[in-house]
C-alpha positions in Angstrom: 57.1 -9.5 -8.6 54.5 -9.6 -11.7 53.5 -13.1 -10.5 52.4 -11.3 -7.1 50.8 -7.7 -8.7 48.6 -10.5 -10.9 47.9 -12.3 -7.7 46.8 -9.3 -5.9 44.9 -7.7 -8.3 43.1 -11.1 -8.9 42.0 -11.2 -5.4 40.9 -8.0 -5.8 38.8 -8.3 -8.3 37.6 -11.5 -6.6 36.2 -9.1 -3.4 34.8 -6.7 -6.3 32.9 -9.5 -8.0 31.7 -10.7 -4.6 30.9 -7.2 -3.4 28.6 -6.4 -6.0 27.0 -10.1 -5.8 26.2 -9.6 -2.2 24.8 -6.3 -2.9 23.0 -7.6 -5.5 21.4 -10.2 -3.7 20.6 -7.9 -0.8 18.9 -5.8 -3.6 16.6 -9.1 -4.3 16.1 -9.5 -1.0 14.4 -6.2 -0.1 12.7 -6.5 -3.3 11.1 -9.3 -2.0 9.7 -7.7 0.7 8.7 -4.6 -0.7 6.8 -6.7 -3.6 4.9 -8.7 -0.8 3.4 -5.5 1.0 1.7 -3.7 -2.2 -1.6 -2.0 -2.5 -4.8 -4.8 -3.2 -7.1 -4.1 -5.7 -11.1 -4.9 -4.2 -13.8 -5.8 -6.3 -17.4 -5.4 -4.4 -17.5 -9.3 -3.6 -13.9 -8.9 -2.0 -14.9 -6.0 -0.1 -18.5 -7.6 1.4 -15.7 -10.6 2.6 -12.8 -8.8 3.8 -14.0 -5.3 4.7 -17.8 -5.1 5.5 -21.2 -6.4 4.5 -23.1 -3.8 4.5 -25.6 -5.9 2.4 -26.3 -7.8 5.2 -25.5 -5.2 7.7 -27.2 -2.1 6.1 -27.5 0.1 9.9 -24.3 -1.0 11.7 -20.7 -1.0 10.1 -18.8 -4.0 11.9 -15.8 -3.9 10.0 -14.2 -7.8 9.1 -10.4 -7.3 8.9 -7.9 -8.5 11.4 -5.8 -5.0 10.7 -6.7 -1.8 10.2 -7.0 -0.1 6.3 -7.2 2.4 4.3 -9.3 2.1 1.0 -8.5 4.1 -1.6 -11.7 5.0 -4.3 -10.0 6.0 -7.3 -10.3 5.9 -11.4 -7.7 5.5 -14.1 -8.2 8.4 -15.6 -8.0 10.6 -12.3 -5.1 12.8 -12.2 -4.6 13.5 -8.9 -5.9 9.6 -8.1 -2.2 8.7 -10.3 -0.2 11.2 -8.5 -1.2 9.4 -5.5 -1.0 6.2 -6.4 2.7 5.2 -6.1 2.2 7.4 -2.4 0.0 4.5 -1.3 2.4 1.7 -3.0 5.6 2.8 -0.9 3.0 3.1 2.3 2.4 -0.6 1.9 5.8 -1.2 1.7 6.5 0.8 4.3 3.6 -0.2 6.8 3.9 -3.4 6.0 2.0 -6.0 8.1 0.2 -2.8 10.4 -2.2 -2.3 7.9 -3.9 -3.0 4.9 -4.3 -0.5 1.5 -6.7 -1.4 -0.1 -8.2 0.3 -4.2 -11.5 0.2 -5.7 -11.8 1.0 -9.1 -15.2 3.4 -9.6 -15.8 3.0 -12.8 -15.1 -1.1 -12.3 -17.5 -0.8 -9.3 -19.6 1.5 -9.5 -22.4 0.4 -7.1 -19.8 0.3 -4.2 -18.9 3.5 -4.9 -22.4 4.7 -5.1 -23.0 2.8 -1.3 -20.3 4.7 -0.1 -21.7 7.9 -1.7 -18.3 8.5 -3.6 -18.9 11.8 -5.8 -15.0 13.0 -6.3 -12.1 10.9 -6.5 -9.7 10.2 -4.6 -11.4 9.6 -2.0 -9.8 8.1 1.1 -11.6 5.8 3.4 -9.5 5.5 7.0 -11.2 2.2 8.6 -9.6 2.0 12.2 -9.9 -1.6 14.5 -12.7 -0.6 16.3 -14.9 2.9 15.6 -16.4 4.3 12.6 -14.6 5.0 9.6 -13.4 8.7 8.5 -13.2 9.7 4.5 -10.8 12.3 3.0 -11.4 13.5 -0.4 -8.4 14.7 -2.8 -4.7 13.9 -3.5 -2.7 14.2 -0.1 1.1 14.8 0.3 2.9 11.2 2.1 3.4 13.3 5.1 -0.6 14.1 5.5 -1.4 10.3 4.8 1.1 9.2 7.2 -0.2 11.6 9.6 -4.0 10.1 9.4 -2.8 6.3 9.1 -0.4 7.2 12.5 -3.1 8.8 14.4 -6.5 7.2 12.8 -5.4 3.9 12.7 -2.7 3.1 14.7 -3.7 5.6 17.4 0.3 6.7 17.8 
C-alpha cells in the first residue's frame, strides 16, 4: 500500500514538474515574440532610408516603408513622453507585423525635429500607405492610439 501512495504521488509530482516546464516554456515562447515586435529607435540617417527623404524630396512627401507607422518624437526627460512610452511598446507587440513604431529622440536629433517643426513633445506622427501624414501632440490613453492606428493606418 505505501509502495503504491509513493508511486502515485511520484507521478504526480512528475505531471507537476512537467506542468510548470511546459508553461514555462510557453512563457519563453511568447516572450520571444513579443521581444521581436518592439518600438525602433531612428536616428535622422535611419529615418532619410526608411521613412522619407525629405532632403532630397523637400515639396513632396513619398513615404519609403513597406508598412504603415507611427513615429513617435519624444525626450527623456518628458513626463508624459515616459507615460507613453511602454503604451507604444505593448502596441508593437500587439500590432505586430501591421505596422511599424517608430522613436526619435529630440534632443539626439534635433534638426529632424526642427524639419518636422516639433515644438511640444510627444508628438505623434501617423504616416499611413499612401496619403499625407497626420500629427498628434500629447500623451494619449491606448484606447485613443489604437483608435488612430485602426482608422489612420489600417483604414479598419
Amino acid at each position: 500500500m505505501k509502495k503504491t501512495v509513493i508511486a502515485l504521488l511520484l507521478v504526480g509530482l512528475g505531471f507537476t514538474v512537467c506542468n510548470v516546464q511546459a508553461s514555462e516554456n510557453k512563457k519563453n515562447t511568447n516572450q520571444k515574440k513579443e521581444d521581436t515586435m518592439k518600438t525602433i529607435q531612428l536616428t535622422k540617417a535611419d529615418f532619410l532610408s526608411k521613412v522619407a527623404n525629405y532632403e532630397s524630396n523637400p515639396t513632396e512627401w513619398k513615404y519609403l516603408g513597406d508598412k504603415p507607422a507611427v513615429i513617435d518624437f519624444y525626450a527623456s526627460w518628458c513626463g508624459p513622453c515616459k507615460m507613453i512610452a511602454p503604451i507604444l511598446e505593448e502596441l508593437a507587440a500587439e500590432y505586430g507585423d501591421d505596422i511599424y513604431i517608430y522613436k526619435i529622440d529630440t534632443e539626439k536629433e534635433q534638426e529632424l525635429a526642427a524639419a518636422f517643426g516639433i515644438r511640444s513633445i510627444p508628438t505623434l506622427l501617423f504616416v499611413p500607405m499612401e496619403g499625407t501624414p497626420q500629427m498628434a501632440q500629447g500623451a494619449m490613453p491606448k484606447s485613443s492610439l489604437k483608435e488612430a492606428i485602426d482608422k489612420v493606418l489600417l483604414n479598419k
